[in-house]
Structures are given as structure tokens and as C-alpha cells.
C-alpha positions, 0 to 999 in steps of 0.5 A: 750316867747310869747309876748301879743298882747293887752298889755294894761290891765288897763281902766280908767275914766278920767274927764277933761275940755276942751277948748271952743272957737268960731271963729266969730265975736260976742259981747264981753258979748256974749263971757263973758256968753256963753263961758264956759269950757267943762266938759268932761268924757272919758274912754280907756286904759292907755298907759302912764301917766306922769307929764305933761300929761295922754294918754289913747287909745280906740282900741288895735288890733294885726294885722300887726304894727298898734297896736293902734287907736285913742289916746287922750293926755290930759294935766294933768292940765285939769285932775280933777279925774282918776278912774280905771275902 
């Protein structure tokens, strides 16, 4: 049996927050209005999906053991949608 060299078929969208953060000293109420989540989007192959968290991979290639690039884990608790593209 050949084996599949892109064994990730299913593309999703995911829509998440992320962290915002600034490392310099500022004002306090700057802190408290400019620094807000980061609504996000992003879209590749799912590779695992569990309870604490989706990974999804942009690139799948079948040349010599490097089979995948550029992950992203991402915490479940950001997760707002998922949607199969």
C-alpha cells in the first residue's frame, strides 16, 4: 500500500483571540484603553484537535523526513469558531 505523502486533507478557519501585551513603562490608563485582545483568523490543515487545544499546519511537503512547516497551537479557550473550509 502506498502511503500518502500530504496526509492532511481537512482545511479549516479558525477565529481566536490572542494576547496583547507591551513591555515598556507607560501610564497605567494607557495600559487600561489601548490594550485590548487581538482578534484573529487564520486558516491551514488540521493535525490534531483535542481538549485543550487545535493545531493546524500551513505547509505539508514530502521531501526527505521535514513533512511539515509552520505550525500553530492554539488554546482551545481562544478558539471562538471553527470552520471547515
Amino acid at each position: 500500500m502506498k502511503i500518502d505523502p500530504y496526509p492532511l486533507k481537512r482545511i479549516v478557519e479558525v477565529t481566536w483571540v490572542d494576547s496583547n501585551g507591551c513591555s515598556k513603562w507607560a501610564p497605567l490608563a494607557d495600559y487600561m484603553n489601548n490594550h485590548h485582545v487581538a482578534p484573529c483568523r487564520t486558516v491551514g490543515y488540521l493535525a490534531k484537535k483535542d481538549k485543550h487545544e487545535i493545531l493546524l499546519i500551513n505547509t505539508q511537503s514530502p521531501v526527505n523526513d521535514v513533512d511539515a512547516l509552520q505550525g500553530l497551537a492554539i488554546p482551545l479557550g481562544c478558539v471562538k469558531k471553527i470552520r471547515v473550509v
